[in-house]
C-alpha positions as CSV (number, residue, x, y, z in Angstrom):
1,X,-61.1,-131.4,2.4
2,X,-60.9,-129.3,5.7
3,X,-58.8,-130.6,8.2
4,X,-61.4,-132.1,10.5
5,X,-63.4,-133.8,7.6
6,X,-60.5,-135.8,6.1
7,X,-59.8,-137.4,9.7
8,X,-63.7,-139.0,9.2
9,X,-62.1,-141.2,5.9
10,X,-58.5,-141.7,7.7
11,X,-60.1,-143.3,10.9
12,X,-62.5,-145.6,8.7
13,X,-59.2,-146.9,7.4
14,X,-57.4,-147.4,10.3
15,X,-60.7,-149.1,12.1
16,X,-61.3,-151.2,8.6
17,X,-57.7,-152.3,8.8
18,X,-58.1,-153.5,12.5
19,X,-60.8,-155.2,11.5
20,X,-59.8,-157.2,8.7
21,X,-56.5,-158.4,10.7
22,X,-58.5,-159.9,13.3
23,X,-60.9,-161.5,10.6
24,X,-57.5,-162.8,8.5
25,X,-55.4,-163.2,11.1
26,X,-55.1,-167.3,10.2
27,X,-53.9,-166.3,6.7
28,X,-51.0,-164.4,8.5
29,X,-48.2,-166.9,6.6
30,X,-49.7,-166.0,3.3
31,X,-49.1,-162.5,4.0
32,X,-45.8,-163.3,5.4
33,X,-44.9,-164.3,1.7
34,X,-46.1,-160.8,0.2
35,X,-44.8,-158.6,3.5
36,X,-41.2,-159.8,3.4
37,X,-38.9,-159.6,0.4
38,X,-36.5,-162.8,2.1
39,X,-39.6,-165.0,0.9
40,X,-40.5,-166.2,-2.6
41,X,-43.5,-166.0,-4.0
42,X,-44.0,-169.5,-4.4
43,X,-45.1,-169.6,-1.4
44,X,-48.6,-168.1,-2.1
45,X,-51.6,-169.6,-3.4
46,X,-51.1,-167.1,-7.3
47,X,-47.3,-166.5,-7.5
48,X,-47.9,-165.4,-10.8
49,X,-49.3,-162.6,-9.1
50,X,-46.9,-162.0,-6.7
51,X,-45.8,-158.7,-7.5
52,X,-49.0,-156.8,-8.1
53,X,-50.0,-158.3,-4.7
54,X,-47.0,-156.9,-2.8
55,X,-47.2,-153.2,-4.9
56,X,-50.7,-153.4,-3.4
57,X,-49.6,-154.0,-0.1
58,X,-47.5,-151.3,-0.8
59,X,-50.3,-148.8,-1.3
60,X,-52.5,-149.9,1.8
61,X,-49.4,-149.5,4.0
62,X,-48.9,-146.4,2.8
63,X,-52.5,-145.5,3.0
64,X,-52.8,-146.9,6.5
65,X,-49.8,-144.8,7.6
66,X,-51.1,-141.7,6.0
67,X,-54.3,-142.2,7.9
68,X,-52.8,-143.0,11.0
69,X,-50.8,-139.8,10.6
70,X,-53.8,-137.9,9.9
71,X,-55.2,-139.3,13.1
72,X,-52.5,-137.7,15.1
73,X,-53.5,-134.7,17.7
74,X,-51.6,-131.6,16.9
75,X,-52.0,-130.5,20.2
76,X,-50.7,-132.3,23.4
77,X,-53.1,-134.2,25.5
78,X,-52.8,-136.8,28.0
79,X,-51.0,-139.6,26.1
80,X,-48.5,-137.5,24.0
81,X,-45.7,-138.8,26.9
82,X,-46.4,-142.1,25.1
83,X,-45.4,-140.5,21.5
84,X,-42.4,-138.9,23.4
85,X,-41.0,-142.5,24.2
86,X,-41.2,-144.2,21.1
87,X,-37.8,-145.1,20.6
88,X,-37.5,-146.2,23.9
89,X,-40.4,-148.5,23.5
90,X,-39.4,-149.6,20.5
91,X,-36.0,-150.7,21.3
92,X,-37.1,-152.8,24.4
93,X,-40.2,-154.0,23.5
94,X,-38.4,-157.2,21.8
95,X,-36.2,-158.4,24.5
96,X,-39.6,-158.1,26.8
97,X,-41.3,-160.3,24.5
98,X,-39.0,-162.6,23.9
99,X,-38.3,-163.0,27.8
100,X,-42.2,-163.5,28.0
101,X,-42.3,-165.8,25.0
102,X,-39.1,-167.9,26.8
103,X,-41.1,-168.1,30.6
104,X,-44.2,-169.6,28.5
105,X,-46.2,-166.4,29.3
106,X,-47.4,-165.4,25.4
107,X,-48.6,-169.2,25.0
108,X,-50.7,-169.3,28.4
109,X,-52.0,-166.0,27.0
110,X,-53.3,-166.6,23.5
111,X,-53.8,-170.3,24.3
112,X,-54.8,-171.0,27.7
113,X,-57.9,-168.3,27.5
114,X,-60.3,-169.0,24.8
115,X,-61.5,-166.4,22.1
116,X,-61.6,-163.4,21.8
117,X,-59.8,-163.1,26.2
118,X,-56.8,-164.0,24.4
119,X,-56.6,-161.6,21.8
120,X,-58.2,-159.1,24.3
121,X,-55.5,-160.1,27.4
122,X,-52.7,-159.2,24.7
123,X,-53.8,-156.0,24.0
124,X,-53.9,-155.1,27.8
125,X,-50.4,-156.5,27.8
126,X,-49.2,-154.2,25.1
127,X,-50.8,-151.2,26.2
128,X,-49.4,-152.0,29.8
129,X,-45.8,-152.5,28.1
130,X,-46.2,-149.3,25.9
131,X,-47.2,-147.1,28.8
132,X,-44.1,-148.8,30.7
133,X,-41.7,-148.2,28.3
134,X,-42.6,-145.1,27.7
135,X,-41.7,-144.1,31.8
136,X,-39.2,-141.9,31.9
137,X,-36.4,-144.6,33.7
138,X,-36.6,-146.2,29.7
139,X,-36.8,-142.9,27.8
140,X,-34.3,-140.2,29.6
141,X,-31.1,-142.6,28.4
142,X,-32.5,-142.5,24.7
143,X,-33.5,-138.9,24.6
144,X,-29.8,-138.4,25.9
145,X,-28.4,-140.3,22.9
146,X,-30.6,-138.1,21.0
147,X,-29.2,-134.6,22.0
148,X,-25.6,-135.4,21.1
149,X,-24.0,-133.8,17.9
150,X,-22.7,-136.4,16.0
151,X,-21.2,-134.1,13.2
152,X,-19.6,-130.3,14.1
């Protein structure tokens, strides 16, 4: 497949997945139980099955993150500053959350507005907290720790 034409199937995967998580998102605790290795699987509804349901997990993460790494722009373009500050975002994304969770903030936000300005209002949030952390104040210290030689 040419480079162009294999985006097509990647972004059908990535949009699918979206969609399914917001159609499944109550049977989030049964996926808990496949997702993380600290749970048994007695704790889902076939735990005979257990492990052929996590190896398949396995394969759509890895298909997911194959797509979304398809999806990718080579070139730069208006939002690659956001790529540039991952590891900034992703190191302070938690304490912002859980400093939102603690003030009651994440509660009046998926439960004080009904569906879907919840779901909608948190998505504004984290695209307003990803752009954030990706300023340069949270991303200069990290790309700092980056550029020292650990090993000579």
């Amino acid at each position: 497949m040419s480079g162009k034409l294999i985006k097509i199937p990647a972004a059908i995967v990535v949009v699918a997945l979206c969609v399914i998580s917001f159609m499944y998102e109550k049977q989030y605790n049964l996926a808990k139980g496949i997702l993380l290795g600290s749970y048994s699987y007695d704790i889902l509804k076939w735990p005979e099955y257990g492990v052929m349901m996590r190896f398949a997990w396995y394969i759509i993460a890895t298909l997911v993150g194959a797509s979304i790494i398809i999806l990718i722009p080579k070139k730069k373009n208006i939002l690659s500053f956001v790529g540039a500050g991952t590891i900034s975002a992703y190191f302070w994304h938690r304490p912002i959350l859980y400093v939102l969770t603690d003030l009651g903030v994440s509660e009046k936000i998926m439960y004080g507005l009904s569906a879907p300005y919840g779901e909608i209002a948190w998505l504004l949030v984290a695209v307003a907290l990803t752009l954030l952390l990706s300023a340069p104040i949270f991303t200069k210290p990290f790309n700092n720790i980056m550029k020292l030689e650990y090993f000579k």
